[in-house]
C-alpha positions in Angstrom: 0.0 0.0 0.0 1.2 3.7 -0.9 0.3 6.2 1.8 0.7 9.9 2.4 3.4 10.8 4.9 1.0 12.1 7.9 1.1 11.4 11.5 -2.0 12.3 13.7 -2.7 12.3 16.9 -6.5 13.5 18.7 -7.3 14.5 22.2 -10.3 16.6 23.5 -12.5 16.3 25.5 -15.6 17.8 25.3 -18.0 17.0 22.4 -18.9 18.2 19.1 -21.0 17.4 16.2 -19.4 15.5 13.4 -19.2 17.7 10.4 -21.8 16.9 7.4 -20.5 18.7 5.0 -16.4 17.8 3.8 -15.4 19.5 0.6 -13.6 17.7 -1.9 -10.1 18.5 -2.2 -7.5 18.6 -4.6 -6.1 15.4 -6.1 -3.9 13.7 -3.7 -3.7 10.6 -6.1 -0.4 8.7 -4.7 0.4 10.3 -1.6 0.8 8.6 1.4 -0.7 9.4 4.6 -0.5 8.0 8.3 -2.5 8.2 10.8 -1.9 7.7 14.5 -4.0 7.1 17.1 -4.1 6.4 20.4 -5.6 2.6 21.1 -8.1 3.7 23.0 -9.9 7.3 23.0 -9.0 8.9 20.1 -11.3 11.8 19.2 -13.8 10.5 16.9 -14.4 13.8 14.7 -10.2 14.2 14.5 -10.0 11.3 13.1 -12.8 11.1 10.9 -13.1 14.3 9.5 -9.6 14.5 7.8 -10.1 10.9 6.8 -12.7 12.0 5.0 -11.3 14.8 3.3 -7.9 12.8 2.4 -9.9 9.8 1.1 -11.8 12.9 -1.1 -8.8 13.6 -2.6 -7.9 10.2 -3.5 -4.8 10.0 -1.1 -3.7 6.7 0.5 -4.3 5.8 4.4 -2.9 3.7 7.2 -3.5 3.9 10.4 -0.6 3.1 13.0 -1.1 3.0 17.2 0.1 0.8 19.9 -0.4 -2.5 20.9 -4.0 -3.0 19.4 -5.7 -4.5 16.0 -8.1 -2.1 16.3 -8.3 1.1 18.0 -11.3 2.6 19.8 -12.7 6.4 19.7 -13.5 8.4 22.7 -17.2 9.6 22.3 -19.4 6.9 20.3 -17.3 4.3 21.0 -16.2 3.3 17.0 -13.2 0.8 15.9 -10.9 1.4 13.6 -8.7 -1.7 12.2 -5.2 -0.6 13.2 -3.2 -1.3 9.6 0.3 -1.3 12.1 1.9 -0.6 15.0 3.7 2.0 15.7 6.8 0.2 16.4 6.9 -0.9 12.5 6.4 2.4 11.2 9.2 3.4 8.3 8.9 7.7 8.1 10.2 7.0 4.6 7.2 5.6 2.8 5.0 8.8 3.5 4.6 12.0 2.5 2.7 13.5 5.7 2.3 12.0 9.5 -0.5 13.0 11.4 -1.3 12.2 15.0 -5.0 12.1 16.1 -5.8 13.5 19.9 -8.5 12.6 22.1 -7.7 11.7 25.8 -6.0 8.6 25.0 -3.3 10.8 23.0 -0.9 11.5 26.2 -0.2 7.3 26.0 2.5 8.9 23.1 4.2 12.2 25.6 6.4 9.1 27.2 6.4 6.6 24.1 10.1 6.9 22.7 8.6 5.5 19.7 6.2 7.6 19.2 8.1 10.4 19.7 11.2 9.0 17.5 8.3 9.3 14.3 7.9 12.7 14.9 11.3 13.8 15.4 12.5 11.6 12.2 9.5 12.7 9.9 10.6 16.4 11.1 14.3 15.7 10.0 13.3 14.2 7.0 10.8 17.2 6.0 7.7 15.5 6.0 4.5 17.1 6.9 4.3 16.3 10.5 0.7 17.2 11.6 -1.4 17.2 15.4 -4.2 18.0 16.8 -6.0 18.6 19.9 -3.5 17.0 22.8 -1.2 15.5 20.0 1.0 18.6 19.1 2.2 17.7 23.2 3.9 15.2 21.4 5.3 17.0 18.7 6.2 19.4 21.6 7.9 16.4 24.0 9.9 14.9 20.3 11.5 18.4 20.9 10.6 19.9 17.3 8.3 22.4 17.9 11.6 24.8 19.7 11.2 28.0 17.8 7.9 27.1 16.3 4.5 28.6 16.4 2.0 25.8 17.1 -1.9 25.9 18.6 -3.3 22.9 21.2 -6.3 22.0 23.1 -7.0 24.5 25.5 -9.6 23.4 28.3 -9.1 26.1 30.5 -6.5 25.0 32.7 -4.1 25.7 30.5 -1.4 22.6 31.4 -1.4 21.7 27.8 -0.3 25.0 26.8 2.8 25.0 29.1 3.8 21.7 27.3 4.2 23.7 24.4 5.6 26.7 26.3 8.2 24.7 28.0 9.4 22.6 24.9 10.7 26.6 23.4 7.5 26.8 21.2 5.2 29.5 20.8 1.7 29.2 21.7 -0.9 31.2 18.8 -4.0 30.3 20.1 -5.2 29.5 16.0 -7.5 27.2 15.7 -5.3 25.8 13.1 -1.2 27.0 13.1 1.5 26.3 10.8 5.4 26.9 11.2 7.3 25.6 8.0 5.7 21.9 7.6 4.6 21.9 11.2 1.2 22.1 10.9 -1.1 22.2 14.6 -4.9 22.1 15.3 -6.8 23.0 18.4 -9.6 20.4 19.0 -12.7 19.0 17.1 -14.3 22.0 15.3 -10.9 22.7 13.6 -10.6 19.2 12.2 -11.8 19.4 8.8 -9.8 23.0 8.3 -7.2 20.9 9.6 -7.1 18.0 6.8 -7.7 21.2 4.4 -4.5 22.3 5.6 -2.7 19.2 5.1 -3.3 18.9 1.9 -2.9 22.0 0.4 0.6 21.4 1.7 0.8 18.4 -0.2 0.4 19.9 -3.2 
């Protein structure tokens, strides 16, 4: 299978419709994307909403998370066949890496794995893409030093520091980018999120 390079990872909390309406999207014919999730509460709209829009634009998927043939969302409960773990992921054969948040996303802050993917697809300029919890991973790999980047904010504001304290800066966006670092905040900026990815894949 040919996928796009993308590494996602999902994490809020609170929920929110699933978007009805995707638009189709350029044609992504013969890029590879991955998708990361957590094994168990991934956010169900950050995962299926840019699914959606890269399977509009004709891009190839696989889904990577830990320790599970299939991976369960956060909110209705859904599974997801898991195409392989994490530990067999190659960065080479794809074009974008996207990790999906959701609560279950902070399994990856400590995952040397994990954050090896990021740090690696970083080095090796792919799209590296999170959202919601997720870019806390991006921020633990150590790439987002330097970098604007957006994350769930719940109020508290601990997953904020995460970024602050890895050297990033914190935008607030609902959707940031910084090179081919692209962030989300949460659920109702997933579709514009997947937008985002692609255009970059252009």
């Amino acid at each position: 299978m040919s996928f796009v390079g993308l590494v996602f990872l999902s994490g809020c909390i609170n929920r929110e419709g699933i978007s009805k309406e995707i638009k189709p999207n350029i044609n992504m014919s013969g890029k590879k994307i991955l998708m990361v999730v957590a094994p168990v509460n991934f956010r169900d709209e950050e995962f299926l909403e840019p699914k959606k829009v890269f399977e509009n634009s004709g891009a190839s998927l696989e889904v990577a998370s830990k320790d599970v043939k299939e991976a369960t969302s956060m909110i209705e409960k859904i599974k997801v066949k898991v195409d392989l773990d994490i530990e067999e992921v190659n960065v080479t054969n794809y074009d974008a890496i996207v990790f999906i948040g959701g609560s279950g996303a902070s399994v990856y802050y400590d995952d040397q794995t994990a954050l090896d993917i990021a740090r690696e697809s970083y080095e090796k300029s792919k799209i590296v893409a999170a959202i919601c919890i997720a870019p806390g991973i991006l921020a633990k790999s150590g790439i987002l030093e330097g970098k604007k980047a957006t994350i769930w904010d719940p109020g508290e504001g601990n997953f904020i520091e995460i970024l602050k304290e890895s050297g990033a800066t914190y935008t607030g966006a609902d959707v940031e980018q910084d090179g081919k670092i692209i962030t989300a905040n949460g659920p109702k900026a997933a579709t514009k999120f997947g937008e985002r990815i692609l255009e970059n894949l252009k």
